[in-house]
N, C-alpha and C positions, 0 to 999 in steps of 0.2 A: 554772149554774156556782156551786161554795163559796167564801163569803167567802174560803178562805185557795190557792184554786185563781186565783180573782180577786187577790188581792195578788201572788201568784205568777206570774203574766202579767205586772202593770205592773211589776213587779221587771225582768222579762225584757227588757221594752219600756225601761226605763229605762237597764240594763247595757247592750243592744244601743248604743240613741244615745249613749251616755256614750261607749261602745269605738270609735264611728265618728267623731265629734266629735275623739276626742283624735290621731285619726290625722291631722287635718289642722290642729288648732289649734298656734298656740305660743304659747300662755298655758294657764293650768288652766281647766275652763271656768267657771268664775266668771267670772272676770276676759274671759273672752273673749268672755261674753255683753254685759257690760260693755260692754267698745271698740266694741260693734255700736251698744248702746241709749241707753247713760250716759255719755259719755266726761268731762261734767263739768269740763274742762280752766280753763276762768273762774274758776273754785275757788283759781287761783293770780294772780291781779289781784290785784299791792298788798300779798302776802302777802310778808313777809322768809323769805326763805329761804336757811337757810347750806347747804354742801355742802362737804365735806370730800375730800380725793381729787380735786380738781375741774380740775385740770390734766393728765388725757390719758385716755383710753378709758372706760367708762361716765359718770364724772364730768364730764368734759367736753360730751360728751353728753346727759346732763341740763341741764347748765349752758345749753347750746342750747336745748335744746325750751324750758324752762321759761323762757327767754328769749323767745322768741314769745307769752308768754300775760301778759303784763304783771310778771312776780315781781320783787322788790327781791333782787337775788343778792349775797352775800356766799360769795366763790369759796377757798379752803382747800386748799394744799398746801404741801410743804416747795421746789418751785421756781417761784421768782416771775416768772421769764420766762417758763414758760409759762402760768402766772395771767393775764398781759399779753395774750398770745397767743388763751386762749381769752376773754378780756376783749374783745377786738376782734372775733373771731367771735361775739361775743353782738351787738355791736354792730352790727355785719351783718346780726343776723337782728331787728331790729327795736327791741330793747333802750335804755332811753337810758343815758347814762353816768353820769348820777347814778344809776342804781338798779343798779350796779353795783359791789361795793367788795371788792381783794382783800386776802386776810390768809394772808401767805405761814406756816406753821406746821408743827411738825412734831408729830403726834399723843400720839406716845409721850413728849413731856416733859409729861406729865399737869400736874407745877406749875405752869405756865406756863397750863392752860386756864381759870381763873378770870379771867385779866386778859383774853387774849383772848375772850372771852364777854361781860366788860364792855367791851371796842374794840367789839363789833357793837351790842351795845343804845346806846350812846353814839353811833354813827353812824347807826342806822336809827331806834332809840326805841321798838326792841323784835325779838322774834324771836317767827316764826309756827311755821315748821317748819325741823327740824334732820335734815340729808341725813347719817348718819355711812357716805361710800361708801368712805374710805381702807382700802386693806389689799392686801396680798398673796397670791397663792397657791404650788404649792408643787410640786413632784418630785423624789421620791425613795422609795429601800425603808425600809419602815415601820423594819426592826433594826438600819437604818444610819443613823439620823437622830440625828444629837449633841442631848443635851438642852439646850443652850443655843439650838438652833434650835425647840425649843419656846418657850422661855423671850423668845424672838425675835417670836416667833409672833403669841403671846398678848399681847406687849407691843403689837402694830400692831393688830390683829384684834379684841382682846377689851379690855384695859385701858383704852384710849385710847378706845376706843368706850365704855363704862362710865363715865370718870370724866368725861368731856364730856359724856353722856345726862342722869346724875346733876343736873351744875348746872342744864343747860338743864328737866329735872325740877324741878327747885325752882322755877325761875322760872315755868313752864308753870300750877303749881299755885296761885301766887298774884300769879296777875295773870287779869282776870274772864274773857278769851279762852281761855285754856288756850291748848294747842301740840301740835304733832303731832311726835313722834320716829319717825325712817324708819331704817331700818339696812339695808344690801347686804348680806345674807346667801349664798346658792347652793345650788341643787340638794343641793349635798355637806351642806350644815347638814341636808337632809332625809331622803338617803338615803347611808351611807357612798361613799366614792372609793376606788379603791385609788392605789397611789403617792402619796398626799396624805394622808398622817396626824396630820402637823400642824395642815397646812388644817382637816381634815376636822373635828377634834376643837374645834378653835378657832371652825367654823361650829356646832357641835352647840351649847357653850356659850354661842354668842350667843344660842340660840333658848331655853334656859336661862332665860338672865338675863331678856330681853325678854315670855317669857310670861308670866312670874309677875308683870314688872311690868303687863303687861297684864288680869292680873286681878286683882291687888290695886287697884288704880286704877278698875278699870270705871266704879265706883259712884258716881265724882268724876265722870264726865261731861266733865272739862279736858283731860282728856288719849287721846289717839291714837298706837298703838301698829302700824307697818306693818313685817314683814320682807319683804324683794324676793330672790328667792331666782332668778337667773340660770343656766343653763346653761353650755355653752361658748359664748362671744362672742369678736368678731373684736376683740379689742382688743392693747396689746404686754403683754398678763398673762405669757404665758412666758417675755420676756426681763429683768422680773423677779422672778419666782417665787424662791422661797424653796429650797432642795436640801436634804444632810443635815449640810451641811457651815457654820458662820459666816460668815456675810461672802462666799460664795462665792452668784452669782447662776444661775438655770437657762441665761440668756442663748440662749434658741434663740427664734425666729420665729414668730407664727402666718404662715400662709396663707391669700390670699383664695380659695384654693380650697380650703379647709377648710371643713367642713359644721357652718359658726358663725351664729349669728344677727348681725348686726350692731350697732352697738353704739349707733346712731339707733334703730332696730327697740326695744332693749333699752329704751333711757332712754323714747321715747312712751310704750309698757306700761306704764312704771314711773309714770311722772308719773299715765297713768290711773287704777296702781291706788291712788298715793297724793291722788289730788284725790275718789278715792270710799271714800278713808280704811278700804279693805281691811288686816285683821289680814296678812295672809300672801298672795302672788302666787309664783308658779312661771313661768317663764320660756323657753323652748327648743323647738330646733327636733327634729322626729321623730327617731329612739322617744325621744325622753328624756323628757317629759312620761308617756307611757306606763307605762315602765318607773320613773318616781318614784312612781305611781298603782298601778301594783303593790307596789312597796316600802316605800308607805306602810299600802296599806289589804289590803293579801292578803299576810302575810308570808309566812304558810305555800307560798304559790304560788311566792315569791320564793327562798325556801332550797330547793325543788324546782330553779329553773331553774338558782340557782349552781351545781348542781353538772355542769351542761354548759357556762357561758360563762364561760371565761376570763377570769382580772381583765387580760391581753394583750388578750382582745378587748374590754372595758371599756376601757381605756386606749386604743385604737387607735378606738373610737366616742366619746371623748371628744375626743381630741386630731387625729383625724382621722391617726395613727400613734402606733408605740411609741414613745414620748419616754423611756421609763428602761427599762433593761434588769432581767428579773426576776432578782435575787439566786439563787433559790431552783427556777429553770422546770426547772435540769439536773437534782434531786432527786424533782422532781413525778412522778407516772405522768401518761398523758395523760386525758383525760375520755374516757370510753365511755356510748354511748349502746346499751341494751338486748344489751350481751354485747363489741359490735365496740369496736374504737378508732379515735379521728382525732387526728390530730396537733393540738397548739396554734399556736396562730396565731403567725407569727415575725416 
């Protein structure tokens, strides 16, 4: 056999296990070799950890696990009763109450983040790592969406995430620890969403901003750079999702019989992948992992399959159904496959 007959096998041998691997993983397999070998989790004994978003569905959820592992939690949302709430579920699962401390906030009055930033260093006597999980997602047609719900968007998603990174980056850089900055990004930052344009555009730009910091910095050594990139999770993201409209909320339900990963599930991956201070972690349950794996690293394969699956049938394996109606479906021809037609999914 020739050396390039030889690479040509293990290539084969490699694609094979990678393609069988990801059909039954829900993490990328990095990280899911990971949770088998390294989970590393003691990595958070004693570490100060803020978390933003921290009173209800993924945040919350972190706020728990990394409560199990000794962390000093500094909990961040704009409602303080349920900061309380999952204050006392930390404390249930092992936590003491001094290493506990919440700071009710609301992300988007950026002037206001310098003072809170010194409230936590002033209460702990430092910060290790900065959770920025606060943000919104989103439903609606892309042509319908007021530009003030961008403007909306990127004030929760993207600014507020930024000008908190920023300080906690100063601080990071010149104190001898250094610090880890973690951001809740989503599948959508990695491969577009339909019905989610602002979402969608708001998670591309965090991956933006955060790799360039990630390698402008490498060479400091102080600092750690993790995006957590989620799938659909059972959490109430839909009932307040962002529309195309101001002020006007999606207000609909997930379901637990929706084919979500949960949101325990979600935060343990996460915590693992940020205690083995992984760049980037992918999230979700089949095909989505799959189908980000094509979208990422086979485009050419991916512009082949859109043009037989429906962004209805994207939305309806996203949401587990149609949550927005297509503007545009009654104009569309339908998708044919080698001559024939079939109808789009309704």
């Amino acid at each position: 056999m020739g050396l390039l007959s030889f690479v040509g096998l293990c290539y084969l041998i490699y694609i094979t296990i990678h393609s069988l691997l990801s059909l039954a993983a829900d993490s990328d397999l990095y990280l899911f070799f990971i949770e088998k070998f390294s989970k590393k989790l003691h990595y958070f004994h004693n570490k100060v950890v803020w978390i933003t978003g921290a009173s209800s569905g993924i945040g919350e959820a972190l706020a728990i696990e990394l409560s199990k592992h000794g962390a000093k939690l500094v909990l961040s949302a704009r409602n303080s009763i349920q900061l309380e709430r999952v204050k006392n579920l930390c404390v249930q699962n092992g936590a003491h109450p001094q290493f506990l401390y919440t700071l009710p906030m609301d992300v988007t009055q950026t002037k206001h983040h310098k003072r809170y930033f010194d409230q936590v260093i002033q209460q702990f006597g430092g910060l290790d790592i900065l959770i920025n999980n606060a943000g919104r997602s989103q439903r609606a047609n892309w042509e319908e969406i007021d530009l003030e719900v961008d403007r909306e968007m990127f004030d929760l998603n993207v600014f507020g995430v930024l000008n908190l990174s920023r300080i906690a980056v100063k601080h990071f850089l010149n104190v001898e620890h250094g610090g880890h900055v973690v951001v809740t990004s989503s599948i959508a930052g990695v491969i577009g969403a339909p019905y989610s344009g602002s979402y969608t555009g708001s998670k591309h730009a965090i991956h933006g901003y955060f790799d360039a910091l990630r390698r402008e910095k490498q060479e400091t050594k102080k600092l750690t750079v993790t995006l957590l990139c989620p799938g659909p999770t059972l959490t109430n993201f839909l009932k307040e999702s962002f529309t195309a409209q101001p002020g006007v909320k999606f207000n609909q339900s997930a379901s637990v019989q929706d084919k979500r990963m949960s949101a325990e599930r979600c935060a343990y991956l996460s915590a693992v992948a940020i205690a083995n201070r992984l760049d980037e972690a992918w999230l979700g349950k089949f095909p989505i992992l799959p189908m980000t794996y094509i979208g990422r690293y086979c485009p050419n394969i991916a512009r082949v399959l859109g043009r037989y699956v429906t962004s209805e049938m994207l939305q309806k394996l996203r949401d587990s159904r149609n949550t927005v109606a297509d503007s545009s479906a009654q104009n569309r021809p339908p998708p044919t496959f080698g001559g024939g037609k079939v109808s789009a999914v309704k």
